[in-house]
C-alpha positions in Angstrom: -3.5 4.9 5.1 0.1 3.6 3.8 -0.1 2.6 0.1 1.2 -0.7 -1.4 4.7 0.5 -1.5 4.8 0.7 1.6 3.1 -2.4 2.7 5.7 -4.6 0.6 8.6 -2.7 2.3 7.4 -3.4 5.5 7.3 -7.2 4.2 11.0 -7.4 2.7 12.1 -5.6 5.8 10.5 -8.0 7.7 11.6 -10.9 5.7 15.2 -10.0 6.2 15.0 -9.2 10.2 12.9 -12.1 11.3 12.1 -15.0 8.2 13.6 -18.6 9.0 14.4 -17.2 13.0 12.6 -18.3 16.4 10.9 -15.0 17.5 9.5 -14.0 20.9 6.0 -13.6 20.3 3.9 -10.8 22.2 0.9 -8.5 22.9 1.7 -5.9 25.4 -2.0 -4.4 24.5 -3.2 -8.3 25.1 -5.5 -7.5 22.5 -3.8 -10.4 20.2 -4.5 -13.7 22.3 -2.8 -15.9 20.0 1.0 -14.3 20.9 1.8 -17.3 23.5 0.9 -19.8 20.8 3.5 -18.1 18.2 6.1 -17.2 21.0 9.8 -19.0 20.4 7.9 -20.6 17.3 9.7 -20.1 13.5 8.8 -17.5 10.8 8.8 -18.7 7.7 7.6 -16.3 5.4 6.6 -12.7 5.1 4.1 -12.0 2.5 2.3 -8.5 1.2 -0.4 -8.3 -0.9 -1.9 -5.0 -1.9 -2.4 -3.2 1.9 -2.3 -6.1 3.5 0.5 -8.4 5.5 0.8 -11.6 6.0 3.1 -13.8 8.8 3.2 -17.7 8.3 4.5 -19.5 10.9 5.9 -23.1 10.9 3.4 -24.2 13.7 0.9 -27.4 14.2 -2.8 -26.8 12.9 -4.9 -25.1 10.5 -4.5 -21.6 12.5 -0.4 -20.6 11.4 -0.6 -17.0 9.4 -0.7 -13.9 11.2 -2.9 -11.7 8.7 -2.3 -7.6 9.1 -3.8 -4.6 8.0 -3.1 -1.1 8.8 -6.1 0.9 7.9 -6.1 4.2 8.7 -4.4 4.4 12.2 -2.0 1.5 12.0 2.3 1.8 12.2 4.9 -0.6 12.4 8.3 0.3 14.2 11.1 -1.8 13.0 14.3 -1.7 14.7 17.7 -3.3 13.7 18.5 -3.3 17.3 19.4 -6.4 19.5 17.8 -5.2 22.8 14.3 -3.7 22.6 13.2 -1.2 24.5 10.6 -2.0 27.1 7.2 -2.3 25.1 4.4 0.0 25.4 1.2 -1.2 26.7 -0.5 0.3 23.1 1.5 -2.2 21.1 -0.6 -5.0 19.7 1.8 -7.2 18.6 5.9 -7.5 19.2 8.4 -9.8 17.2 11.8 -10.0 18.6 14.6 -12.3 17.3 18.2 -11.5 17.5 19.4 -9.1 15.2 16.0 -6.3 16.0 12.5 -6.4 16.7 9.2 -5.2 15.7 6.1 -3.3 17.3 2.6 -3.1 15.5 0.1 -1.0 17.3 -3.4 0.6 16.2 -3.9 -2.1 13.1 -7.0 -2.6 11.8 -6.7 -6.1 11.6 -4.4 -8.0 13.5 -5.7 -12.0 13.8 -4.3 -15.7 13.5 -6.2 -16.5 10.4 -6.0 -20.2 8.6 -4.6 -20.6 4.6 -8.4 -20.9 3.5 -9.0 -17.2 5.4 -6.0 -15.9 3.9 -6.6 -17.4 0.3 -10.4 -15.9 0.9 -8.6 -12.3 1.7 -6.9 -12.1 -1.2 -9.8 -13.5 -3.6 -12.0 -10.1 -2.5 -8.8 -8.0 -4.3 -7.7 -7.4 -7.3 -4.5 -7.9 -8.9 -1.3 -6.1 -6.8 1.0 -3.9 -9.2 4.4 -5.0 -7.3 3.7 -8.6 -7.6 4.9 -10.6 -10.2 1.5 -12.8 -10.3 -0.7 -10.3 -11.3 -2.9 -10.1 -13.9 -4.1 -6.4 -14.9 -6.6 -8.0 -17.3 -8.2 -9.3 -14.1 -8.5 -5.4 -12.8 -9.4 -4.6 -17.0 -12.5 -6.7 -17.0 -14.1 -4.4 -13.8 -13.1 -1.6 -15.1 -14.3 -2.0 -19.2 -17.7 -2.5 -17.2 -18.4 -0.2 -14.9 -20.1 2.9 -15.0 -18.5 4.0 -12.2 -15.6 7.0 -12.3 -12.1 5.8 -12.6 -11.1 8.1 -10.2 -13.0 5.4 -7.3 -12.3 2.6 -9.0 -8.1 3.0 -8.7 -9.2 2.7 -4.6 -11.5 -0.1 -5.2 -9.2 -2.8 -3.8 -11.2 -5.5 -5.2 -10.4 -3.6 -8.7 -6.3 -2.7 -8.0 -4.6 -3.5 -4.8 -2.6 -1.0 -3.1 -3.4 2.0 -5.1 -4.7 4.4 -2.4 -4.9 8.3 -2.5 -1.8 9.7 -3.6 -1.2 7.0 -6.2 -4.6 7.4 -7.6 -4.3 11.7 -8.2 -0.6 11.1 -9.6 -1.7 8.4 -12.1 -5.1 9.7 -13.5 -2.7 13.1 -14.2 0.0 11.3 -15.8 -2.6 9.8 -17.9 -4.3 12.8 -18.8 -7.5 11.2 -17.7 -10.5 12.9 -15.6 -11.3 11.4 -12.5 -15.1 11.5 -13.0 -14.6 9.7 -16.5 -16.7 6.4 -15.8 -14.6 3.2 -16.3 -16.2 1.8 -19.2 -15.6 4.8 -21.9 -11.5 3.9 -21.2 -10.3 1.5 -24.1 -7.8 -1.3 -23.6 -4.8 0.7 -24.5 -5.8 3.6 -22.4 -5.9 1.0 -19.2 -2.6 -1.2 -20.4 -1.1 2.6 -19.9 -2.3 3.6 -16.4 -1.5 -0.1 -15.3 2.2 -0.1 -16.8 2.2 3.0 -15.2 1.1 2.1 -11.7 3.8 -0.6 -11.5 6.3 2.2 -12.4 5.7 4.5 -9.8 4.9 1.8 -6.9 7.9 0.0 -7.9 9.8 3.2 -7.3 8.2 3.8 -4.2 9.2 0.5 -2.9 12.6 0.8 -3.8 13.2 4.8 -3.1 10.7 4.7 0.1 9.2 7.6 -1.6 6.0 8.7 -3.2 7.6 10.4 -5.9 5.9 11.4 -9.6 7.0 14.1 -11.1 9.7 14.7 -13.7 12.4 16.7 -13.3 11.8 19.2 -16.0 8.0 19.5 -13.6 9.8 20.3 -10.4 10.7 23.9 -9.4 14.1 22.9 -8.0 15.7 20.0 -10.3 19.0 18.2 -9.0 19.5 17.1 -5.0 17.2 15.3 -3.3 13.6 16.0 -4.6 11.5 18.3 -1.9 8.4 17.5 -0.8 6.7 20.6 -2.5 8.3 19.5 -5.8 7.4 15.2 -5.3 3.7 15.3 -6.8 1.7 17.0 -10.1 -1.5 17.7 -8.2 -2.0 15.7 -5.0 -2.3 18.1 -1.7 -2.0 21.0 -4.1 -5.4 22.3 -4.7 -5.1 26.3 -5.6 -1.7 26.1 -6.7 -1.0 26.1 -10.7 -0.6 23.0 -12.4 2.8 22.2 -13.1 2.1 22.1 -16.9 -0.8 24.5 -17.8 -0.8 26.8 -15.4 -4.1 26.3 -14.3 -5.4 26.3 -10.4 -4.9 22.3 -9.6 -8.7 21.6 -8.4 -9.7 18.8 -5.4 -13.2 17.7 -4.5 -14.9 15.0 -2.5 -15.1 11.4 -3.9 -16.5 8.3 -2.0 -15.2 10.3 1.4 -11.5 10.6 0.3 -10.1 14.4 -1.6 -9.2 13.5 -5.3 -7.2 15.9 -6.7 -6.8 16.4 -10.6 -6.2 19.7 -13.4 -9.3 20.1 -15.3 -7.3 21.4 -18.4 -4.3 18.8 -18.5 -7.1 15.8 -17.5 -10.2 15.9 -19.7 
């Protein structure tokens, strides 16, 4: 499933391509009866919160944002390209304006919602690292209450939004904090930390179009473009020695997602 970063590049991209533009409005899939109503009708605004998208179109009635989200399956093809190809019959939902177009096929979620549906969206999450309205002390009070291990609660999106597996590994070891250590034993500081930390790394993601955590002095390989093998401390790398310690980088099963973490570096 993307992570935030991702998310809020596909919503600047989007922005710049199609915001303020008439767009040709379709579902080759047909699966999104509300295309005709949007078709030659104007974007105004592109909007990401945590994993989820959101289209607002200047048309009459309660019905004018497009709400998105990805889960699991989902892409988005965006092409700065004035003549699209001819559309597959598994896309779900096509913008076109003049300067490119865009295809969104296998989304979770892909409906004409109202402002009171969207506003009720965003109320079940928790504060977004990349935007500049949120409030970690929102995302604090959850966590300084729960029993539950901080390891879940980073993918709680009602806790953090648009933290998903990656993120979650590569924070907790930057932190130096187990997984399985419930939320409530972490004191202010200790969250102020992994949140300033969190809108580091998916601020460089969004910028870079990267996941990429490690230092330089951690990688095998420093200078060049970073590898792949050399971009996280212990995410995907279960058996391999921690990049610090030396110690096998250990993964097991958490609320059916693979957390990864070092139990020396991350007590």
């Amino acid at each position: 499933m993307p992570e935030g970063h991702t998310i809020h590049g596909i919503a600047r991209d989007h922005a710049k391509l199609f915001a303020g533009r008439e767009l040709a409005v379709s579902s080759p899939q047909g699966r999104f009866g509300s295309a005709s109503r949007l078709d030659g009708r104007v974007l105004a605004e592109v909007e990401a919160y945590g994993k989820h998208l959101f289209y607002r179109f200047d048309v009459p009635g309660p019905q004018r944002v497009v709400h998105v989200h990805l889960g699991l399956f989902g892409k988005v093809a965006t092409v700065s390209e004035p003549d699209p190809v001819p559309p597959r019959p598994t896309i779900r939902l096509r913008f076109v304006a003049d300067g490119g177009y865009a295809d969104l096929y296998g989304v979770t979620t892909c409906a004409l919602v109202t402002e009171d549906e969207r506003d009720a969206v965003i109320d079940r999450l928790g504060p977004d690292p990349l935007r500049p309205d949120a409030d970690p002390g929102d995302a604090w009070r959850r966590v300084s209450r729960s029993r539950a291990p901080i390891g879940g609660l980073l993918m709680d999106q009602s806790v953090i939004a648009g933290v998903g597996n990656v993120y979650r590994a590569e924070l907790l070891y930057r932190a130096g904090l187990d997984p399985w250590r419930a939320g409530r034993t972490l004191d202010e500081q200790a969250w102020a930390n992994l949140w300033s930390d969190a809108v580091r790394l998916l601020s460089a993601g969004l910028r870079t179009g990267r996941i990429i955590t490690t230092a330089p002095a951690d990688r095998d390989r420093t200078g060049g473009r970073v590898r792949a093998q050399d971009a996280h401390y212990v995410y995907g790398r279960t058996g391999l020695p921690c990049r610090r310690c030396g110690r096998p980088v250990t993964s097991a099963p958490m609320l059916s997602r693979t957390v990864y973490w070092c139990a020396r570096c991350q007590r």
